[in-house]
C-alpha positions in Angstrom: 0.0 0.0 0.0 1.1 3.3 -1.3 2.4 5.7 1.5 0.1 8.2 1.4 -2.8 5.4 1.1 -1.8 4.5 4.8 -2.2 8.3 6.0 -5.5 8.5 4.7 -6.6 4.7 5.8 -4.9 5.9 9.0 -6.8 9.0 9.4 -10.3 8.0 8.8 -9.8 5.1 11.1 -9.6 7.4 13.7 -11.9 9.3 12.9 -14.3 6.4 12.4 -13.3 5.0 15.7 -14.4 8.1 17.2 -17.6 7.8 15.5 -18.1 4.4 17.3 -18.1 5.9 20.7 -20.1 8.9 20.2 -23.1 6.8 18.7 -24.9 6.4 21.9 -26.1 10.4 21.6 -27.8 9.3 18.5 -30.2 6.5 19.5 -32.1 9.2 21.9 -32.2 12.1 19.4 -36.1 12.0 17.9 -36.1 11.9 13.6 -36.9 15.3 12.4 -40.8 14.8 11.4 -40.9 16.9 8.2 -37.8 14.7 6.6 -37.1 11.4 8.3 -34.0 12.9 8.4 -31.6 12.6 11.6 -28.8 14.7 11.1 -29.2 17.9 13.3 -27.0 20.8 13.6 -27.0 20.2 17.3 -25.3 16.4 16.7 -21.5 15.7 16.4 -19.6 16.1 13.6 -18.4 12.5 14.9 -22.5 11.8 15.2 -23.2 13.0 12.0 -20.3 11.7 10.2 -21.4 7.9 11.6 -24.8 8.9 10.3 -23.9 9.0 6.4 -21.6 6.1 6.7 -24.5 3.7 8.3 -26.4 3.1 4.7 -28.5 0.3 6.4 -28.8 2.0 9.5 -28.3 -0.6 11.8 -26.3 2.0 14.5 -23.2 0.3 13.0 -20.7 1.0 10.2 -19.6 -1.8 8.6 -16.5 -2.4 7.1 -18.1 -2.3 3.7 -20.0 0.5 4.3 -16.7 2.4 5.9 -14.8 1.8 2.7 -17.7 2.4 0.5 -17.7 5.8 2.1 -13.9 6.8 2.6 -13.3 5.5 -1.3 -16.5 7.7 -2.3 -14.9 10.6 -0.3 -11.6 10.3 -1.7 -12.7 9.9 -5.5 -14.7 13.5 -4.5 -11.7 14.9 -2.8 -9.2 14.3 -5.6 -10.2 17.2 -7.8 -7.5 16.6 -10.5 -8.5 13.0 -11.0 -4.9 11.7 -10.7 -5.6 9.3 -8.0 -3.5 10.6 -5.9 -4.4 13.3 -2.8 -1.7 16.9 -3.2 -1.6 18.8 0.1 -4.6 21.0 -1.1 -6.7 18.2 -2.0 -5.6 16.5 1.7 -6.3 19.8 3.9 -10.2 19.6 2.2 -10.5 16.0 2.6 -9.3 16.2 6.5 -11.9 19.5 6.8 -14.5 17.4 5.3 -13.8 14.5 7.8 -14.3 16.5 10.4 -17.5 18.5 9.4 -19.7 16.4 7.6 -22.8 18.3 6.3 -26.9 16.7 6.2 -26.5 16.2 2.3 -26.8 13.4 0.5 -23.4 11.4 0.9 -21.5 10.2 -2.0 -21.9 6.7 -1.4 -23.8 4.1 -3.7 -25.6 1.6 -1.8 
């Protein structure tokens, strides 16, 4: 595995692992009745991001669904295509990580 591959993996394992311990604040939080939808400005970003990786929203995040994601977010974060993440494309990715948004994540179920 490519050098840089390894920061990344080992990045978003901890943020993923940091995910994992904050998911107990989600199970109590009510959905928002006009959309179903869960994500709340008041969550997380470690809430939220757990939220758009969970595709079958068990309250889990699957290794699938953990690489589905992370390969969806890099594919989005490597602007110039190349395959590879530059220090620009890296300091977005990183910012993104750590403040997901309510849209509609990249991910293909």
């Amino acid at each position: 595995m490519p050098k840089d591959a390894k920061a990344i993996l080992a990045a978003a394992l901890l943020i993923a692992a940091g995910s994992m311990a904050a998911f107990a604040a989600v199970a109590d939080e009510p959905a928002d009745a006009a959309t179903g939808n869960k994500l709340k400005s008041g969550l997380s970003p470690t809430v939220q991001l757990l939220q758009l990786m969970d595709t079958d929203k068990n309250g889990k995040v699957s290794k699938e669904e953990f690489m589905r994601f992370m390969e969806a977010e890099f594919d989005f974060a490597d602007k110039n295509k190349d395959g590879q993440l530059d220090p620009v494309e890296m300091k977005k990715f990183v910012y993104r990580m750590n403040h997901p948004t309510s849209g509609t994540p990249r991910v293909r179920k």
